[in-house]
PALUM-549578 format. One record per residue (C-alpha): z, y, x. Coordinates in steps of 0.25 Angstrom, whole numbers, padded with zeros to 4 digits, always signed. Each point is the difference from the previous one (the first is absolute). Example, Ala and Ser with C-alpha at 12.3 -4.5 7.8 and 13.67 -1.06 7.14 Angstrom:
<sites>
+0031-0018+0049-0002+0014+0006
</sites>
This chain:
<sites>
-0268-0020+0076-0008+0013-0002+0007+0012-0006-0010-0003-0013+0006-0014-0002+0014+0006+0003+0001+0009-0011-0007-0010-0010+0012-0011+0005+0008+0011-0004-0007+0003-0015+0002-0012-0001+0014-0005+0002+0004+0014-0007-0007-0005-0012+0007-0013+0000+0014+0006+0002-0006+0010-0013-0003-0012-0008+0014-0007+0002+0009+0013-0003-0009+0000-0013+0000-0012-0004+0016+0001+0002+0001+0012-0007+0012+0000-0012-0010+0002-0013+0013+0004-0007+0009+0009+0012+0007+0007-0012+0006-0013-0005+0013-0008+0008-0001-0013+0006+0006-0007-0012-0005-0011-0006-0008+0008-0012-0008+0006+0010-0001-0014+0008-0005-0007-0013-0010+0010-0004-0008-0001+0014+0002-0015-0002-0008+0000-0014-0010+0009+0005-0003-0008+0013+0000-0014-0009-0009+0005-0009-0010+0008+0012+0001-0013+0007-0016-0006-0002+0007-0012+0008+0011-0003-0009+0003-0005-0013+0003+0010-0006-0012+0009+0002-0005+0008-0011-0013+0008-0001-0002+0014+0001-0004+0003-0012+0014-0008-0007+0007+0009+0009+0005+0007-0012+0012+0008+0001+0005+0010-0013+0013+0009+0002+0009+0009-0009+0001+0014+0003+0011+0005-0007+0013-0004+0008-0009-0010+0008-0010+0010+0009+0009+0013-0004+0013+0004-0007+0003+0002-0014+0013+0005+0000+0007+0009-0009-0014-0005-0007-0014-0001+0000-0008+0009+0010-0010+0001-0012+0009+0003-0009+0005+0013+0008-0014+0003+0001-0002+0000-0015+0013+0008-0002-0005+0011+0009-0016+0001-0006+0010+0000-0014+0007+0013+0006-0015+0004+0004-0006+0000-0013+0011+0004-0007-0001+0013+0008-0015+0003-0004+0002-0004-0015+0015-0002-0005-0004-0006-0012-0002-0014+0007+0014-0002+0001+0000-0005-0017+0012-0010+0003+0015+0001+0005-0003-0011+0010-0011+0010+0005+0008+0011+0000+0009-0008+0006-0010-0004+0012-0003+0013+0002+0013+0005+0003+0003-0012+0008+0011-0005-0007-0002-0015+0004+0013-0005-0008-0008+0006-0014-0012-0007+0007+0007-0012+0001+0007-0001-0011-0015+0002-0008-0003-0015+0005-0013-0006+0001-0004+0009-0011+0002+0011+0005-0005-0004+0015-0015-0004-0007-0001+0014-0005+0002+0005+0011-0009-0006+0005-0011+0000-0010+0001+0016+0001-0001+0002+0013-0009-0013+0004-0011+0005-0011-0011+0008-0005-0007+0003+0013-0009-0009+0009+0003-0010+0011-0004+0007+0011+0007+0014-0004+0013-0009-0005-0002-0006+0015-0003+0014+0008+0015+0004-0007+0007-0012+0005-0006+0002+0014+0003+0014+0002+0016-0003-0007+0002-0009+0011-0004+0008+0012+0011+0011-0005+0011-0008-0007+0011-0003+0005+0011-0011-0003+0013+0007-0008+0008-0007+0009-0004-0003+0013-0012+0012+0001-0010-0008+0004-0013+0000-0005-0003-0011-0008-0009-0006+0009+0009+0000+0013+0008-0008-0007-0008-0013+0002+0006-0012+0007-0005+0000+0014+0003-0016+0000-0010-0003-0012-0011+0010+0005+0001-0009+0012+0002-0012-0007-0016+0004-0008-0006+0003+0013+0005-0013+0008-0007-0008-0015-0012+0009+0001-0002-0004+0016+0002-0013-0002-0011-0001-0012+0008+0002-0012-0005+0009-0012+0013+0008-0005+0002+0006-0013+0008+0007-0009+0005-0005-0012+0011+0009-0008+0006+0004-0011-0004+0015+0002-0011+0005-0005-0013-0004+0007-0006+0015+0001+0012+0007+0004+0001-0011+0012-0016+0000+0004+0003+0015+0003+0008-0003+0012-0003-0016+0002-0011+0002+0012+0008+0011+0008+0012-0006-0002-0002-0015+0003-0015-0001+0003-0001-0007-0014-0013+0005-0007+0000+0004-0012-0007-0012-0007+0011-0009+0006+0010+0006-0009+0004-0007-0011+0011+0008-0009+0004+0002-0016-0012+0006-0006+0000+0011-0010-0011+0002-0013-0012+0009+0004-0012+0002-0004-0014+0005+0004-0007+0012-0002-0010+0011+0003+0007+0014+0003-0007+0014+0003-0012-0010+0002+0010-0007+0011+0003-0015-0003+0013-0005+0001+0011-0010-0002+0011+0008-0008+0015-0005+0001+0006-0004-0015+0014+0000-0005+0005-0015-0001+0001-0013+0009-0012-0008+0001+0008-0011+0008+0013+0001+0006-0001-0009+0015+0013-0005+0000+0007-0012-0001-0008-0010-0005-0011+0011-0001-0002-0002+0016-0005-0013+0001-0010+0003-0012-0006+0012+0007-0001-0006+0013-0008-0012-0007-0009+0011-0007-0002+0012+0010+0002-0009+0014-0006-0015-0006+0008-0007+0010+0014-0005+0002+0007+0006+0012+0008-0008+0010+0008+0011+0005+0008+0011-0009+0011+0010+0001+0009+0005-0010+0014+0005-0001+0005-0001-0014-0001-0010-0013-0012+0008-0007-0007-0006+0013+0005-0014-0002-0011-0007-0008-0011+0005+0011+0008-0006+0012+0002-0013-0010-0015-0001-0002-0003+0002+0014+0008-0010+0006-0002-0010-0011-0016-0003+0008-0005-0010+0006+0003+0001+0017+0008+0010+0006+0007+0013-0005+0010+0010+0002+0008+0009-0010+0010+0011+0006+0009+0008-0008+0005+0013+0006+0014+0001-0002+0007+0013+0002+0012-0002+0006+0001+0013+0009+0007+0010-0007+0002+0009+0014-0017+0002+0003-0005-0002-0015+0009-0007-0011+0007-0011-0004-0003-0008-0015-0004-0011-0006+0006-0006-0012+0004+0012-0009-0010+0010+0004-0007+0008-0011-0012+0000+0011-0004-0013+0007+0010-0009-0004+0000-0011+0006+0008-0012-0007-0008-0014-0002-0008+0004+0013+0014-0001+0008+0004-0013-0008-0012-0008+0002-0007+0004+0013+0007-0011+0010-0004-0011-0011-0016+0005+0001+0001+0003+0015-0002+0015-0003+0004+0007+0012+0010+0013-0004-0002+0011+0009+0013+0005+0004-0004+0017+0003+0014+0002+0006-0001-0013+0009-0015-0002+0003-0004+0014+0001+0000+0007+0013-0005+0013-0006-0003+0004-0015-0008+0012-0001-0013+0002+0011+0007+0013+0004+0014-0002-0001+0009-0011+0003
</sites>
């Protein structure tokens, strides 16, 4: 054999040996050898298989997650909520006269007991001031530059470090494998589409979130979309499965949640024709992250819990089934 052939013998067996470690490669190496991680690659494969029963097309490959509490924390609450409390204290500083309110005042200080004891009342004006009266994109251009410098009260993270490794694997194994994954949550769709793409290569029009009133107009000869106080539509609960049918058209066959405000989209998922998957992240790791379900004020997580072995929901135990939680740290 000539030295030529030789080499091209070796190219060759070298690209065989390539091509089986790949196809062996663990599509979710952050996760343990349980079962949950076992029954997710077997969904996927069953429904990739063009051989098997159980095939679905690409373009049903629909998969829709939760963020908050599902892709990232949400404890002590709502990463967007911090963020509004911190533009609050922003504003505040340039024009005191936008605090109008105690529950404002309140806010700015950061006494959370006065926040909380304010209710939902008191949480929607937040809100409304600090989510209003300026464009989309500029509203969108703050919320991208808060989460490259704040950090989590507790653990001093930044917000964004505190994404779980298993689930950004658990988006690119679907996305390999032809799925389309989007967001669906109960945050609010602008504040979410300013860090969806870095953060989970989800683009920003695969984000489906709650949706506050705007409005569109020219100014300084520019035209814009300008952000209004109020709610448009709240996607949660029963909210999810209606703005998946409006914004996505079909009905998934894979989705991800972690509390009861996601349990009507994994009920509507799972109620197709075919076969589906519904996970629910259940945070039981009180040593790497935290541990709640029932009686949090934040993700609470009660009728998920009660009913997920009757409809084959698969509950994702963090403290069990996760190797590592966050992509830097274990």
């Amino acid at each position: 054999m000539t030295a030529g052939g030789q080499v091209s013998r070796y190219l060759a067996l070298f690209a065989l040996l390539f091509g089986a470690v790949a196809a062996k490669a663990d599509p979710l190496p952050s996760w343990n050898e349980t079962e949950t991680k076992a029954s997710i690659i077997e969904f996927v494969e069953s429904v990739t298989d063009s051989e098997a029963d159980t095939f679905v097309p690409q373009e049903d490959r629909v998969a829709v997650f939760d963020n908050d509490g599902t892709l990232w924390a949400e404890k002590p609450v709502y990463f967007q909520f911090m963020f509004a409390m911190d533009r609050l204290k922003a504003m505040a500083k340039d024009d005191p006269s936008v605090l109008s309110s105690d529950v404002l005042k309140a806010a700015a200080e950061g006494d959370m007991g006065a926040v909380a004891q304010s209710g939902e009342k008191g949480l929607l004006e937040i809100i409304a001031t600090t989510h209003s009266n300026l464009p989309v994109d500029a509203f969108q251009a703050e919320a991208g530059d808060w989460l490259t410098t704040a950090t989590h009260p507790e653990t001093g993270m930044l917000y964004t470090e505190m994404i779980y490794q298993p689930m950004l694997e658990l988006l690119r194994y679907l996305r390999d494998e032809g799925f389309t994954t989007y967001i669906v949550s109960g945050g609010g769709v602008h504040f979410i589409r300013a860090f969806s793409e870095d953060a989970y290569n989800i683009p920003a029009n695969q984000v489906v979130g709650t949706t506050g009133k705007s409005h569109y107009e020219v100014v300084d000869g520019e035209p814009v979309v300008m952000k209004d106080p109020g709610i448009a539509f709240i996607d949660d609960k029963e909210g999810k499965p209606v703005a998946i049918d409006a914004h996505i058209g079909k009905r998934p066959i894979f989705a991800g949640g972690n509390s009861d405000g996601d349990f009507q989209m994994l009920e509507w998922t799972t109620a197709g024709e075919g076969p589906r998957m519904a996970v629910i992240v259940h945070h039981t790791d009180a040593e790497r992250e935290w541990a709640y379900d029932r009686e949090s004020h934040v993700g609470r997580l009660e009728r998920g819990l009660d009913e997920a072995g009757e409809r084959d929901w698969l509950l994702i135990d963090m403290a069990r089934d996760w190797e590592r939680v966050w992509p830097r740290n274990p």
